[in-house]
C-alpha angles and dihedrals in degrees: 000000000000113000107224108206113201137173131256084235088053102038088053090038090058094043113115120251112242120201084231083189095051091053094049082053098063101035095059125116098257080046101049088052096042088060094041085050091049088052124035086188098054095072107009110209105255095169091120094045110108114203125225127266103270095252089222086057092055094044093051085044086054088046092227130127119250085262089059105047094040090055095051081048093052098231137112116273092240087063095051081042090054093051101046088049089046081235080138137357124257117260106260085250079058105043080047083054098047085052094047089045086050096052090046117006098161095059096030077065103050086048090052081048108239 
């Protein structure tokens, strides 16, 4: 690979010129609804959807390590790691089993059997 070696001068000289106001224009609020109005698609409503329990939170909750609480899962510890670090989204089974451990953690782990 070649190495191309510019100016400051002629980096800034080839920049393109942005219509900074015009920007600021279409990126306002009124404009930003108007799109999405025009476009159901553009912005769908998930205002029903109820996220899962974050996984680290319940852990904590259990008062286990991430050892622990991968191996009552069932699942590897880079997993639990990968979805504590939102490296990667629970399975949907998972993200069943987070809710049901955050309405009753006390007897979804007994079930688990910890």
């Amino acid at each position: 690979m070649a190495i191309v070696r510019r100016s400051l001068e002629e980096i800034r000289a080839s920049r393109p010129k942005i219509d900074r106001g015009r920007l600021r224009l279409a990126s306002t609020e009124a404009r930003v609804a108007a799109t999405i109005a025009s476009d159901p698609d553009m912005a769908p409503d998930i205002g029903g959807l109820e996220l899962p329990p974050e996984p680290r939170a319940l852990r904590v909750a259990a008062r286990m390590t991430q050892d622990e609480f991968a191996a009552l899962l069932g699942i590897p510890v880079a997993t639990l790691r990968n979805w504590e670090q939102a490296r990667n989204r629970p399975d949907p089974a998972a993200a069943a089993l987070f809710r049901l451990m955050a309405k009753d953690l006390r007897h979804a782990l007994r079930a688990l059997g910890a």
